[in-house]
C-alpha positions as CSV (number, residue, x, y, z in Angstrom):
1,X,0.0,0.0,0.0
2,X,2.6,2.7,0.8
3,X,3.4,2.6,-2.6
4,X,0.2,4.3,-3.5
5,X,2.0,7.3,-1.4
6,X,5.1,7.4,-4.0
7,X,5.6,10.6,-6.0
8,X,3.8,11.1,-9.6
9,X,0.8,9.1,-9.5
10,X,-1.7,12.0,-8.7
11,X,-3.3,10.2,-5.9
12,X,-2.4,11.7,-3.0
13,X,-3.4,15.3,-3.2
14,X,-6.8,13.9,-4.0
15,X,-6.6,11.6,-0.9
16,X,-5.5,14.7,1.3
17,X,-8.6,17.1,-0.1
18,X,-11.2,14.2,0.2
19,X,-9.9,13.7,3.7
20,X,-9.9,17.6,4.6
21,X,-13.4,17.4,3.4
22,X,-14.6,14.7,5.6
23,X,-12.8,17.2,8.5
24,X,-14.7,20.0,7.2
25,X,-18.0,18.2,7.5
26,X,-17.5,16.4,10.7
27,X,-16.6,19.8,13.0
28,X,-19.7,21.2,11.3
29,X,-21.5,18.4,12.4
30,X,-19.9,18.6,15.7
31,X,-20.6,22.4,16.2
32,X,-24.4,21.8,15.6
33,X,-24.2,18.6,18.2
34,X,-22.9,20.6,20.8
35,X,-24.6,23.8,20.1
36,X,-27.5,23.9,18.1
37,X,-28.8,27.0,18.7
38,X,-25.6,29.1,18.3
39,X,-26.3,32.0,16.3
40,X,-22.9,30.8,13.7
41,X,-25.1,28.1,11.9
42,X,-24.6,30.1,8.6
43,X,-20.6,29.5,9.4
44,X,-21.6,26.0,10.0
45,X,-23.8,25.6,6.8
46,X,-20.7,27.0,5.0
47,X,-18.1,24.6,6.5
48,X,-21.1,21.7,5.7
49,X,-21.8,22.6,2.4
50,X,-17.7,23.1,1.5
51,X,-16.1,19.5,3.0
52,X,-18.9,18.1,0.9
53,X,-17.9,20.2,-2.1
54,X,-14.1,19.1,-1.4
55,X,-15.4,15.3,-0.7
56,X,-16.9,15.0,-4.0
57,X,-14.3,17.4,-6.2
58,X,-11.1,15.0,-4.5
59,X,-13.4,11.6,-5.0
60,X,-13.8,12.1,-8.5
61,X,-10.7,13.5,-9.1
62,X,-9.5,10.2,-7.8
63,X,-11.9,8.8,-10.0
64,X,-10.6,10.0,-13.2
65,X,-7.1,9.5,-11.8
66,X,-7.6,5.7,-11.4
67,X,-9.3,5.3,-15.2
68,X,-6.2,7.0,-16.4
69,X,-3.4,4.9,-14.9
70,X,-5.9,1.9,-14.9
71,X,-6.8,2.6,-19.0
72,X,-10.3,1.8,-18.4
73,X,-13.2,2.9,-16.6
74,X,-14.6,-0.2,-16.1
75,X,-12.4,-0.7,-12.6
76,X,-15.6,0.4,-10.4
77,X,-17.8,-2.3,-11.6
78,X,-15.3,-4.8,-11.9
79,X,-14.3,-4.5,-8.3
80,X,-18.3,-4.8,-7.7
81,X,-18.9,-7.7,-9.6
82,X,-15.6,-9.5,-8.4
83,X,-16.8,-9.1,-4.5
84,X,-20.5,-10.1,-5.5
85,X,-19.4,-13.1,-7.6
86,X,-16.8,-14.0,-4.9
87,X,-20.3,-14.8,-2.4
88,X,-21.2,-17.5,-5.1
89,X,-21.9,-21.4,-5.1
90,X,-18.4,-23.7,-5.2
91,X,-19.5,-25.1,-8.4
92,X,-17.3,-28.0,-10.4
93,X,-18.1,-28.8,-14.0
94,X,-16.5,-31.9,-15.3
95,X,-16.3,-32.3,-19.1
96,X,-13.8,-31.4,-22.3
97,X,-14.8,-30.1,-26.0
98,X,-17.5,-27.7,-26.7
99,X,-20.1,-28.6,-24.2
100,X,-18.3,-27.5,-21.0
101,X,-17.4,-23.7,-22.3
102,X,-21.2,-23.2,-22.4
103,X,-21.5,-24.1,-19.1
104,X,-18.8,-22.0,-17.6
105,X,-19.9,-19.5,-19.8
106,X,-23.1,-19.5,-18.0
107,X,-22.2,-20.1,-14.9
108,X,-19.4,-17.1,-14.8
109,X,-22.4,-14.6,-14.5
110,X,-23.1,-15.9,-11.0
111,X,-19.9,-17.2,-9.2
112,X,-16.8,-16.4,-9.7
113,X,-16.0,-19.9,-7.5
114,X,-15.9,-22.4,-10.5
115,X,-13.7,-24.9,-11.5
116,X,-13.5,-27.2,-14.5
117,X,-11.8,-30.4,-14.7
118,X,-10.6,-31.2,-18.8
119,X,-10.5,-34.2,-20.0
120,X,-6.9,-34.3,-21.7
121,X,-7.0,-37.3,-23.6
122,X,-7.2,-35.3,-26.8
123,X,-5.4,-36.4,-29.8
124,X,-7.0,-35.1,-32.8
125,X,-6.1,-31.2,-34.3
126,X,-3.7,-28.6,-33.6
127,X,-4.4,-30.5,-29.7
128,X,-3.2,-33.6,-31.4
129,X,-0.6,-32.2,-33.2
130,X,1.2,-30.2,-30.3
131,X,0.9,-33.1,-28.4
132,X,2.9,-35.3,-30.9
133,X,5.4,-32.5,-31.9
134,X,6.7,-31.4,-28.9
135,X,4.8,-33.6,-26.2
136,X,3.3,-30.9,-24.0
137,X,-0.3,-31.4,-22.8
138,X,-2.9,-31.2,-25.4
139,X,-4.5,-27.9,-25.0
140,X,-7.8,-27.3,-27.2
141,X,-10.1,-28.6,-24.9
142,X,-8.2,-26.2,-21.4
143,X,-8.3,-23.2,-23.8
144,X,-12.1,-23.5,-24.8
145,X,-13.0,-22.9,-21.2
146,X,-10.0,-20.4,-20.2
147,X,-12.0,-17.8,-23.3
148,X,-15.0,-19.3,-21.8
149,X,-14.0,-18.0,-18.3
150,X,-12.2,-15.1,-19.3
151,X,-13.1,-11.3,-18.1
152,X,-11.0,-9.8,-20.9
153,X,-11.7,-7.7,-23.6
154,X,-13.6,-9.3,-27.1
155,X,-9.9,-8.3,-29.0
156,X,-8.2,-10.7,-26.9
157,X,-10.8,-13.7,-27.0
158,X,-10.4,-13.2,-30.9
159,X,-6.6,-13.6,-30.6
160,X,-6.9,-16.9,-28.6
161,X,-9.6,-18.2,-30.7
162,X,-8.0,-17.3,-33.8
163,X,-6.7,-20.1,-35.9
164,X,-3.9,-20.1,-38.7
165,X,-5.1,-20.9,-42.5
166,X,-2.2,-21.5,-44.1
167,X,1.5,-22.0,-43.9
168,X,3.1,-24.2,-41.7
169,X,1.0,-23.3,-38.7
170,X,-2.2,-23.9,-40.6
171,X,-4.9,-25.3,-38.7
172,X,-3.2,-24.5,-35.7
173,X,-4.6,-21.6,-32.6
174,X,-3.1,-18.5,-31.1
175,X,-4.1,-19.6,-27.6
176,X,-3.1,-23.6,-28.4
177,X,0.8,-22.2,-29.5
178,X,0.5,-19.7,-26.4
179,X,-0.5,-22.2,-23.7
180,X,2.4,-25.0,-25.7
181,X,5.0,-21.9,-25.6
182,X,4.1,-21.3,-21.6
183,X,3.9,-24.7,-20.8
184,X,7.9,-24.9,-21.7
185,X,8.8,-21.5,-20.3
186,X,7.2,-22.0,-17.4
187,X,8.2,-25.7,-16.5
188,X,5.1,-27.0,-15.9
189,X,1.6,-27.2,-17.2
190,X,-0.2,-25.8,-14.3
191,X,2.2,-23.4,-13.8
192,X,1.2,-22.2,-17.6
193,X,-2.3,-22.4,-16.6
194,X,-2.0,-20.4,-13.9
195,X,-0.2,-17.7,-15.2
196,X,-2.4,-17.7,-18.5
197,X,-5.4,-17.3,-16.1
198,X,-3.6,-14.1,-15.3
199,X,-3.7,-12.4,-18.7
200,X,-7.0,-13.4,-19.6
201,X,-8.4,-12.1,-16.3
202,X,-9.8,-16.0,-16.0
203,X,-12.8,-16.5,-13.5
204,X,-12.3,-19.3,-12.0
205,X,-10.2,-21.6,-12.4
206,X,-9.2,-24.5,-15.1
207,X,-7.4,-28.0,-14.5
208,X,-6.2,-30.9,-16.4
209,X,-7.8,-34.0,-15.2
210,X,-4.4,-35.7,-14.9
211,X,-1.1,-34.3,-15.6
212,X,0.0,-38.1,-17.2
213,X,0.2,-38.5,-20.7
214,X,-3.2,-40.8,-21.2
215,X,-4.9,-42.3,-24.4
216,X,-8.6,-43.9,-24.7
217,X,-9.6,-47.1,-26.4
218,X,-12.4,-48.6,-27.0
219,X,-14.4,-52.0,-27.6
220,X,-17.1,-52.1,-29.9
221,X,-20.1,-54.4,-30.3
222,X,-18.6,-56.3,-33.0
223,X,-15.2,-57.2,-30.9
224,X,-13.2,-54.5,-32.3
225,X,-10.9,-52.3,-30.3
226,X,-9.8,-48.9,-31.5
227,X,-7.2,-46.4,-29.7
228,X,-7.8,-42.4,-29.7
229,X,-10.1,-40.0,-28.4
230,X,-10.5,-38.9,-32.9
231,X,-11.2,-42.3,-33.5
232,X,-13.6,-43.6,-30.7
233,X,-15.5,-40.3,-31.8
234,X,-16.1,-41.9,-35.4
235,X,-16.9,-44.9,-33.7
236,X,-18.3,-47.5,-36.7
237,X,-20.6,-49.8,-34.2
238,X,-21.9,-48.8,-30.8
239,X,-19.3,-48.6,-28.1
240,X,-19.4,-51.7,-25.2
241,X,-16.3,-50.5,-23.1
242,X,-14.1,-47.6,-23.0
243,X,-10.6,-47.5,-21.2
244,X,-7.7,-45.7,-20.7
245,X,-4.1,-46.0,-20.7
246,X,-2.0,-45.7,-18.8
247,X,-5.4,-47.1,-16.3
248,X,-3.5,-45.6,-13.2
249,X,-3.9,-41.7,-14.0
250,X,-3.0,-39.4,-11.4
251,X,-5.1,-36.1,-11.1
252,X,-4.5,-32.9,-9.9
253,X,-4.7,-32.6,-5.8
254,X,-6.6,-29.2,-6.7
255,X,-9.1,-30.9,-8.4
256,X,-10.1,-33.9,-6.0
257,X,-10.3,-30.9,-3.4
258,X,-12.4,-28.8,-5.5
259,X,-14.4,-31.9,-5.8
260,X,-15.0,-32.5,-2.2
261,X,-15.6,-29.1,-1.0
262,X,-18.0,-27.8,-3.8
263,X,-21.8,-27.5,-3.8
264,X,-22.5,-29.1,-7.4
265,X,-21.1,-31.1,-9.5
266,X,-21.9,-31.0,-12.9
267,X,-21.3,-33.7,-15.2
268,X,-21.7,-33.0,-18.9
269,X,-23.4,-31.5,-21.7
270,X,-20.4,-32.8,-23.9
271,X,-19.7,-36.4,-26.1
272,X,-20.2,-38.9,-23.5
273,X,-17.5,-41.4,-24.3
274,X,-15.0,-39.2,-24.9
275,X,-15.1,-35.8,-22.6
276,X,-17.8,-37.3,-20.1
277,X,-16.6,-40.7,-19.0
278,X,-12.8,-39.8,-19.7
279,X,-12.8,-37.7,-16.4
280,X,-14.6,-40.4,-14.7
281,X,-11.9,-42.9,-15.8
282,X,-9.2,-41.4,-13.2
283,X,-10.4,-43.5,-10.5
284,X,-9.7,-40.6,-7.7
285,X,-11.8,-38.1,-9.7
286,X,-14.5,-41.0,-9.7
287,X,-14.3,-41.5,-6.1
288,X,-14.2,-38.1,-5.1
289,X,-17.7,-37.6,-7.0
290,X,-19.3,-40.4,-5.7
291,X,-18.5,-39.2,-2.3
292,X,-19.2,-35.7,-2.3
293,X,-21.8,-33.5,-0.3
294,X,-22.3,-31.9,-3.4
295,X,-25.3,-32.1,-5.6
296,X,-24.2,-33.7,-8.5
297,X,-26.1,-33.1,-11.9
298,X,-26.0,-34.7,-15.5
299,X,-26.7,-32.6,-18.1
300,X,-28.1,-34.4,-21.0
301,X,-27.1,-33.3,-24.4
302,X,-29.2,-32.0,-26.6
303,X,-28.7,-34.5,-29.7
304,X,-27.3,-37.9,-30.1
305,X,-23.9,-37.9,-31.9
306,X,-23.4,-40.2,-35.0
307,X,-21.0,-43.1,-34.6
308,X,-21.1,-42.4,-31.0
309,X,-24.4,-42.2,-29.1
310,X,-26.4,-43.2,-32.5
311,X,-30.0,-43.1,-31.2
312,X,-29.3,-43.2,-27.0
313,X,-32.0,-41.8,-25.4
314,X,-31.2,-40.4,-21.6
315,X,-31.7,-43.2,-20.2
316,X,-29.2,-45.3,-22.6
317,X,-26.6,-42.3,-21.6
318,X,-27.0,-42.9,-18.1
319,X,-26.8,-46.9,-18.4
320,X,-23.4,-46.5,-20.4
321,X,-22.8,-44.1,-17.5
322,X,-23.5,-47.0,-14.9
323,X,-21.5,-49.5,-16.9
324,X,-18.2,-48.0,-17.3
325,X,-17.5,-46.4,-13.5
326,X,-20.8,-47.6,-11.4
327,X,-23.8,-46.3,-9.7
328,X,-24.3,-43.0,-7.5
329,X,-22.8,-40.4,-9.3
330,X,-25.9,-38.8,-10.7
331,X,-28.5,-37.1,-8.5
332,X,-30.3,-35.1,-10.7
333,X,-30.9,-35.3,-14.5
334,X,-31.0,-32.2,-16.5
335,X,-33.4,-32.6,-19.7
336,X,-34.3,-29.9,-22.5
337,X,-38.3,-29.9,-22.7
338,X,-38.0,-27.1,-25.3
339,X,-39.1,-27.9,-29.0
340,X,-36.6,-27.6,-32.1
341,X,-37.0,-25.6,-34.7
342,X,-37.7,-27.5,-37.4
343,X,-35.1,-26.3,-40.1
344,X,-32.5,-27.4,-37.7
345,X,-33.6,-30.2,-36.9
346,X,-33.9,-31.5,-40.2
347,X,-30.2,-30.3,-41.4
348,X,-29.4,-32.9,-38.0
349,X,-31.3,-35.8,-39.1
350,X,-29.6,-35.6,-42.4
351,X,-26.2,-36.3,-41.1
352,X,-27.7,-39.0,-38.7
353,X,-28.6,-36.9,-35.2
354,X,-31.8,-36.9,-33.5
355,X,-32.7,-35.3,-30.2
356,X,-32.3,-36.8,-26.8
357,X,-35.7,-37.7,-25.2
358,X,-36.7,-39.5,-21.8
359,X,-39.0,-42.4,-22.1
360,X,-41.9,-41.5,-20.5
361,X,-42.4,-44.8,-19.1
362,X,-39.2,-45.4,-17.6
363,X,-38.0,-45.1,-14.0
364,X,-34.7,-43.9,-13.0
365,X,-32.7,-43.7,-10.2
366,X,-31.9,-39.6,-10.5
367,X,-34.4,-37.1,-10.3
368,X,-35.5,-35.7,-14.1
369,X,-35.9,-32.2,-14.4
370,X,-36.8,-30.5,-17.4
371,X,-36.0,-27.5,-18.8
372,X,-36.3,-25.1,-22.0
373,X,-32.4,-24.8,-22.5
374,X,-31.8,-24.4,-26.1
375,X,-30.5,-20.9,-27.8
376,X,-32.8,-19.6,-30.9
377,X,-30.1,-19.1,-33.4
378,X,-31.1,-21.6,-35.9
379,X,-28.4,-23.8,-34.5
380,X,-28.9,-26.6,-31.8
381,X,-27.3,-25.9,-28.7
382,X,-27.4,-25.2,-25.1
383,X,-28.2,-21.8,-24.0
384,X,-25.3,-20.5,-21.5
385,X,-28.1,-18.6,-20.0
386,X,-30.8,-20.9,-19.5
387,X,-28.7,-23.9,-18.4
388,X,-26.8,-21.2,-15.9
389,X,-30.0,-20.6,-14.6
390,X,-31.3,-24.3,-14.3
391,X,-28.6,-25.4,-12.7
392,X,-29.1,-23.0,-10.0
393,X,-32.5,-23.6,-9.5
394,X,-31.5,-27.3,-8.8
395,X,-28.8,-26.0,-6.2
396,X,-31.0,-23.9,-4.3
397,X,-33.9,-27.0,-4.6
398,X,-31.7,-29.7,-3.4
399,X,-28.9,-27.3,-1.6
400,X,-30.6,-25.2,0.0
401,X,-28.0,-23.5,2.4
402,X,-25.5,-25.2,0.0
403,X,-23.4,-27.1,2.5
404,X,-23.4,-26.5,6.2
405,X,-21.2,-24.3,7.7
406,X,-21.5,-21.8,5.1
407,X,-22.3,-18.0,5.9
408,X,-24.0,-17.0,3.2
409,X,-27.5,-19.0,1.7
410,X,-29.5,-18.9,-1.1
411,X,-31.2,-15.6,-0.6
412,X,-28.5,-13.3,-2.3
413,X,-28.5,-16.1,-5.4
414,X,-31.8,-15.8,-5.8
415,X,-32.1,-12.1,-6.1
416,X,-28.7,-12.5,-8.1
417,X,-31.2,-14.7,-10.3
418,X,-33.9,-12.3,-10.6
419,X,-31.8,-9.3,-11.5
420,X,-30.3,-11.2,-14.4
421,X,-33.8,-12.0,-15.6
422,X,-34.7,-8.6,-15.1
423,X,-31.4,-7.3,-17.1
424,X,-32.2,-10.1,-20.0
């Protein structure tokens, strides 16, 4: 702090006249306590009406000062929003691709205590590539949710999204070569998380699932077994077992924390056999959701995925759920009720996807709740909004308080809820 005192940054003469305003109004104040009556109140009315004058000249002053050295004027209602999101739910989203940026992206809005565990089993892309080339960590999947998470400016989201079209660098990303280049000045992966966090003002916080170099494999119906995360994706007949190697993964201690002390876990929307399950397949991250105070939710997606989920309904997503790491993860089942438009749908059901439904005969062990959770942009996808606010509806339903011990309940997330709708 005493370096806010050093010569040349304009703040302290605007400190000194807010402070001999405050002065100026408090012995006016004083004199009227003590002696109401005295004939000097127009003296006093003077001294009242001039600290306030030098209170608000020096605050904004200060003001102006901060938005220059700052270069934004946004500082204010960051600091705002940073101490109101900071009161948030401990949420953990588990998941990889493009399914678990729209969750943080939702999320963000409401807490800034998040945490998403990647899957990092990719090998397919610039991920792939990187991986290969110089064996860092495969980084698509980590930088979808870091831009996901991010508080920055659109300028820089562009840059991190952008990707290469030609040359030797096509198909590649800005923000997969940046997170590969930190990764080797830095040392260490989460080092280059961390510090990557930093520039993109990151809310909340992103983690590998395991640090250990791991591949999927696969066993299909017809006795074949395939290797890779691009190739169980494309998966010719329906997948019986899924794996990984080595089958021994370590994850991050952060993580199984995270895990344990949260108030949800979300599981999902995402490809089931290859950014759902892949999570689930380091055994410590599995047992730390299974034992968790946490609710724990499954978001279903939206459509099946050819080759992989070919005509699963939720309950065939859950059962390959149950098969490959056991019962009790899921409490809750989040379900889209809201109806497709119909020239999407049909450019789906050309290239073999079809909406996932719940029987409405069946009985299962979590709770379904359904929701209208799909954005109206003539493409078929979860809304970051809507399934933000289902999944907080199911917190404070089932969470109540969240977790014992904690200060503050659902009371300030529910009006945090209501102002959002009312802002929308």
């Amino acid at each position: 702090m005493w370096r806010l005192l050093l010569p040349g940054l304009k703040i302290k003469r605007f400190l000194f006249l807010v402070s001999v305003g405050f002065v100026a109004v408090g012995l006016a104040l004083a004199r009227w306590w003590v002696s109401p009556l005295a004939l000097s109140w127009p003296a006093n009315l003077g001294l009242l009406l001039g600290g306030l004058a030098l209170v608000g000249l020096g605050t904004w002053w200060l003001g102006r000062t901060i938005t220059d050295l700052l270069g934004s004027d946004k500082w204010a209602g960051v600091l705002y929003s940073r101490r109101q999101l900071a009161r948030g739910p401990k949420i953990v989203a588990l998941g990889g691709g493009t399914g678990l940026p729209v969750v943080l992206r939702g999320l963000k809005q409401y807490t800034s205590n998040l945490t998403a565990v990647v899957t990092v089993a990719d090998d397919g892309g610039s991920s792939g590539r990187l991986r290969g080339d110089l064996g860092v960590m495969p980084p698509g999947d980590i930088r979808n949710c870091m831009v996901a998470l991010a508080d920055t400016e659109p300028l820089m989201e562009e840059l991190f999204q952008h990707r290469f079209e030609s040359g030797e660098l096509k198909g590649h990303s800005f923000g997969n070569l940046f997170l590969a280049a930190m990764e080797r000045t830095a040392g260490d992966f989460v080092t280059a998380l961390r510090e990557s966090s930093r520039v993109l003002a990151v809310r909340g916080t992103v983690l590998p699932a395991t640090l250990d170099r791991v591949t999927l494999w696969a066993e299909l119906e017809t006795g074949e077994r395939i290797a890779g995360e691009s190739n169980i994706g494309k998966s010719p007949a329906r997948i019986v077992k899924i794996g990984m190697d080595p089958p021994d993964a370590t994850p991050l201690a952060e993580a199984i924390h995270a895990i344990r002390d949260a108030d949800m876990v979300v599981l999902g929307p995402g490809s089931l056999y290859t950014s759902v399950i892949p999570n689930l397949l380091v055994r410590p991250i599995q047992e730390a959701v299974r034992t968790t105070r946490a609710v724990r939710v499954y978001v279903a997606n939206l459509m099946t995925q050819p080759g992989e989920t070919a005509h699963y309904t939720v309950e065939d997503h859950l059962a390959a759920l149950e098969q490959q790491v056991g019962r009790g993860l899921v409490d809750v089942v989040l379900v889209n009720n809201q109806a497709i438009e119909a020239d999407a749908l049909e450019k789906y059901l050309k290239e073999g996807a079809e909406p996932v439904t719940a029987r409405p005969d069946s009985i299962l062990w979590p709770e379904i709740i359904s929701e209208s959770l799909i954005a109206v942009d003539g493409v078929i996808r979860h809304d970051p909004e809507k399934l933000a606010r289902a999944l907080l509806r199911i917190l404070l339903r089932f969470r109540p308080r969240w977790s014992e011990g904690r200060i503050v309940d659902g009371l300030w997330l529910e009006a945090r809820l209501r102002d959002r709708r009312g802002n929308a």
